[in-house]
KELOFI-212257 format. One record per residue (C-alpha): x, y, z. Coordinates in steps of 0.5 Angstrom, whole numbers, plus 500, padded with zeros to 3 digits. Example, Ala and Ser with C-alpha at 12.3 -4.5 7.8 and 13.67 -1.06 7.14 Angstrom:
# residues 2
<<525, 491, 516>>
<<527, 498, 514>>
This chain:
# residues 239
<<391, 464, 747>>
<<390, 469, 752>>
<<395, 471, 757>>
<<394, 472, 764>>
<<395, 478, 768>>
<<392, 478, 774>>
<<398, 476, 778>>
<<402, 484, 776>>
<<395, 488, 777>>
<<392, 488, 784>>
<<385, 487, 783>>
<<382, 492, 789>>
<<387, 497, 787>>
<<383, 496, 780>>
<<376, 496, 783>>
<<377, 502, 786>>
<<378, 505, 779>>
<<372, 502, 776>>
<<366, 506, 779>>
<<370, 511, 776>>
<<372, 509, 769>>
<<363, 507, 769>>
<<361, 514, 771>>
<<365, 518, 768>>
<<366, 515, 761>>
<<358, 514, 760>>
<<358, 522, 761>>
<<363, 523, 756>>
<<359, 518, 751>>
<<353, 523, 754>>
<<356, 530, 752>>
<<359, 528, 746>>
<<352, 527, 744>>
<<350, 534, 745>>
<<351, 540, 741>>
<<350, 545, 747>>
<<356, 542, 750>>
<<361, 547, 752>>
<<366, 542, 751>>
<<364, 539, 745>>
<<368, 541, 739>>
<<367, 537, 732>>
<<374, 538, 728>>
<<372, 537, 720>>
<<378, 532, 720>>
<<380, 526, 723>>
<<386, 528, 729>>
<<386, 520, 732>>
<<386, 518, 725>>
<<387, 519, 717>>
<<380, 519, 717>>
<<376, 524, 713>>
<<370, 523, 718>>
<<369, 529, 723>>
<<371, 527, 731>>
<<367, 528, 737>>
<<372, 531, 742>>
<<370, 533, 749>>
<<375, 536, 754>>
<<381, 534, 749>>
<<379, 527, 748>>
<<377, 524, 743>>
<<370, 520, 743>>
<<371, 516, 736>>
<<365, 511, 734>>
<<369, 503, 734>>
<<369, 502, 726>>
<<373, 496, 724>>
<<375, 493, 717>>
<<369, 497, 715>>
<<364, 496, 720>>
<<361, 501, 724>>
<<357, 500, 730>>
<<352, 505, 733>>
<<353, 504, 740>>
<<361, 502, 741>>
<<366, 508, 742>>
<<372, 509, 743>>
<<375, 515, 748>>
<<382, 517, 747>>
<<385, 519, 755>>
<<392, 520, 751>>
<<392, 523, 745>>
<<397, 522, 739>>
<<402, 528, 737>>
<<402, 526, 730>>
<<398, 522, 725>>
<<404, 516, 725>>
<<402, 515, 733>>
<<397, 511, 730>>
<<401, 506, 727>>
<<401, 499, 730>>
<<408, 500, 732>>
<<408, 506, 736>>
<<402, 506, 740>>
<<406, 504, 745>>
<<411, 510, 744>>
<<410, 514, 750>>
<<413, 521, 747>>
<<408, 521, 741>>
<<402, 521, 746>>
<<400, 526, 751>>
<<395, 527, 757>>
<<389, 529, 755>>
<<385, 534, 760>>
<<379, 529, 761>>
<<384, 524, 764>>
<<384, 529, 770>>
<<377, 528, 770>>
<<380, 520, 772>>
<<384, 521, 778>>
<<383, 515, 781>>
<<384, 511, 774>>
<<390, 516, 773>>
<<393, 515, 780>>
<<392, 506, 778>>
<<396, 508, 772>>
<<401, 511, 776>>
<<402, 506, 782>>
<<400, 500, 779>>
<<402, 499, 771>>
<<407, 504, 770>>
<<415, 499, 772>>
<<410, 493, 773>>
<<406, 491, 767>>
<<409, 497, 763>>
<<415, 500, 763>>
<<411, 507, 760>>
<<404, 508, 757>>
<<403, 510, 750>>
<<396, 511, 748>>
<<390, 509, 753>>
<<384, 508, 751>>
<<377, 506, 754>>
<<372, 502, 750>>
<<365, 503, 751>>
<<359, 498, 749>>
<<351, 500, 750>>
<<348, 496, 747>>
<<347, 489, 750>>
<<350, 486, 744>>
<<357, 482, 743>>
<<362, 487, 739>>
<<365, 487, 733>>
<<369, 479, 731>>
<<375, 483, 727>>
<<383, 482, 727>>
<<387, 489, 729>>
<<392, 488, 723>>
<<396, 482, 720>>
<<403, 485, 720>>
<<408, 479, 721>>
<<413, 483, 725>>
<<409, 488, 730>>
<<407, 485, 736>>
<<403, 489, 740>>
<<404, 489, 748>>
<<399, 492, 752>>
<<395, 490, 757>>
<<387, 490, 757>>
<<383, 491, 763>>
<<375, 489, 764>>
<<371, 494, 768>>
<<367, 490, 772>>
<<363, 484, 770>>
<<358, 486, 764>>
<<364, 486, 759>>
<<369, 480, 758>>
<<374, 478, 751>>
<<374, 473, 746>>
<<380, 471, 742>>
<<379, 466, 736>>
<<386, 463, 735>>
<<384, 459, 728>>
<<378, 463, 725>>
<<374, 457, 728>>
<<368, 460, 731>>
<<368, 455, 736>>
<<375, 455, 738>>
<<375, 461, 742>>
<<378, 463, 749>>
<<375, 468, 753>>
<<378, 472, 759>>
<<376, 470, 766>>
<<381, 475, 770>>
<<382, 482, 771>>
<<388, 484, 767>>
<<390, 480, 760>>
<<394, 481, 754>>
<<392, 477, 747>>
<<395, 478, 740>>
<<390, 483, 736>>
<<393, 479, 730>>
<<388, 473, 731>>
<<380, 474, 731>>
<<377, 477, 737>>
<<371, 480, 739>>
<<369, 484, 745>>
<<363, 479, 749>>
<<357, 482, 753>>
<<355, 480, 759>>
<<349, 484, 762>>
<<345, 487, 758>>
<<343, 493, 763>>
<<350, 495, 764>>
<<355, 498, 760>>
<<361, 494, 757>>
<<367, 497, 758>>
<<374, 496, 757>>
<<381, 500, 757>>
<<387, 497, 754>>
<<394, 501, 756>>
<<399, 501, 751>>
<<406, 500, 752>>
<<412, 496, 753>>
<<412, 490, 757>>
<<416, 490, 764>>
<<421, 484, 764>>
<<416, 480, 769>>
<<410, 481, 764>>
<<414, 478, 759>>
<<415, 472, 763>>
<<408, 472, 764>>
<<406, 472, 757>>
<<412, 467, 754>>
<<408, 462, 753>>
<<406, 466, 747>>
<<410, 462, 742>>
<<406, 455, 743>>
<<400, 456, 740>>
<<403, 462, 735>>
<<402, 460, 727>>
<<408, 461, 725>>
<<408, 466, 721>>
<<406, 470, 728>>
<<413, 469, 732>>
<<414, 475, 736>>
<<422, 478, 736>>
<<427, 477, 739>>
């Protein structure tokens, strides 16, 4: 159920952009909780979402609390690298679509991350980059178990990456909680329809992950092709 990566993604060019994506990122989770922040501004409306709740923004970027299916957690964050142009960017279907998404001015604050992005995902595991968002948890605990949407026809490509060892992912394929199969490598795709929940492997270290929407690469395709074995049927990917 999870596809493999590892082989597209070169591991020591990763690790290198790991310290960096830990140090600056808890930062940011810092400022957005500071209202003396010179960078931190509160929009009244939702610019990642439709949502009617405030968003935090830090140097353009956007620190949303993980909210999912009407569940909230206090200690899980979403931070926005590339934000949507438009509201419809944050529809299933164009998450992947580099011109409804644009570099914020915190992604400067990632040169490492960003140079990664640019050597080691773009034209061999992507073709572009759509939306990049960085998922942090601080509170020693599993995430959130939630499916991203159930739509029939959209399936999502992207690659999710683990930063570090304190975090990994568990994708359930039949709703059985002991059917599970958890990520064992650094660079993996999953489909988001089925059940999945991030896992917490240390409970003093941040958990953080980055998932890197776009279309896949001919080679990355290949990878994951093995897909339509263990898809219900109603989850067939497109031709």
């Amino acid at each position: 159920m999870v596809a493999s990566l590892d082989e597209l993604v070169d591991r020591d060019a990763w690790n290198a952009a790991v310290e960096e994506i830990h140090r600056v990122g808890v930062e940011v989770l810092e400022r957005s909780e500071d209202p003396e922040d010179a960078g931190r501004v509160v929009y009244p409306h939702g610019v990642v979402t439709e949502s009617d709740d405030p968003e935090v923004v830090v140097d353009g970027a956007a620190v949303k609390r993980f909210e999912t299916s009407g569940n909230v957690s206090d200690s899980t964050f979403g931070l926005y690298l590339r934000m949507p142009l438009t509201c419809d960017a944050m529809q299933h279907h164009n998450r992947s679509r580099y011109d409804m998404w644009e570099d914020t001015p915190l992604f400067e604050k990632f040169p490492k991350f960003k140079e990664f992005v640019k050597h080691h995902i773009i034209g061999k595991v992507l073709e572009h980059v759509g939306r990049i968002w960085v998922i942090i948890d601080r509170s020693g605990k599993d995430g959130i178990r939630h499916r991203d949407h159930t739509i029939p026809d959209v399936l999502n490509e992207f690659v999710w990456l683990r930063a570090g060892d304190s975090k990994t992912i568990r994708v359930y394929q039949n709703g059985d909680s002991n059917d599970g199969q958890i990520c064992t490598g650094h660079a993996a795709w999953f489909d988001p329809r089925f059940e999945h929940q991030a896992v917490c492997l240390d409970a003093n270290t941040a958990a953080i992950s980055v998932r890197i929407d776009g279309p896949f690469t001919r080679t990355a395709k290949a990878a994951v092709k093995n897909y339509s074995l263990w898809s219900p049927s109603t989850f067939q990917p497109r031709p």
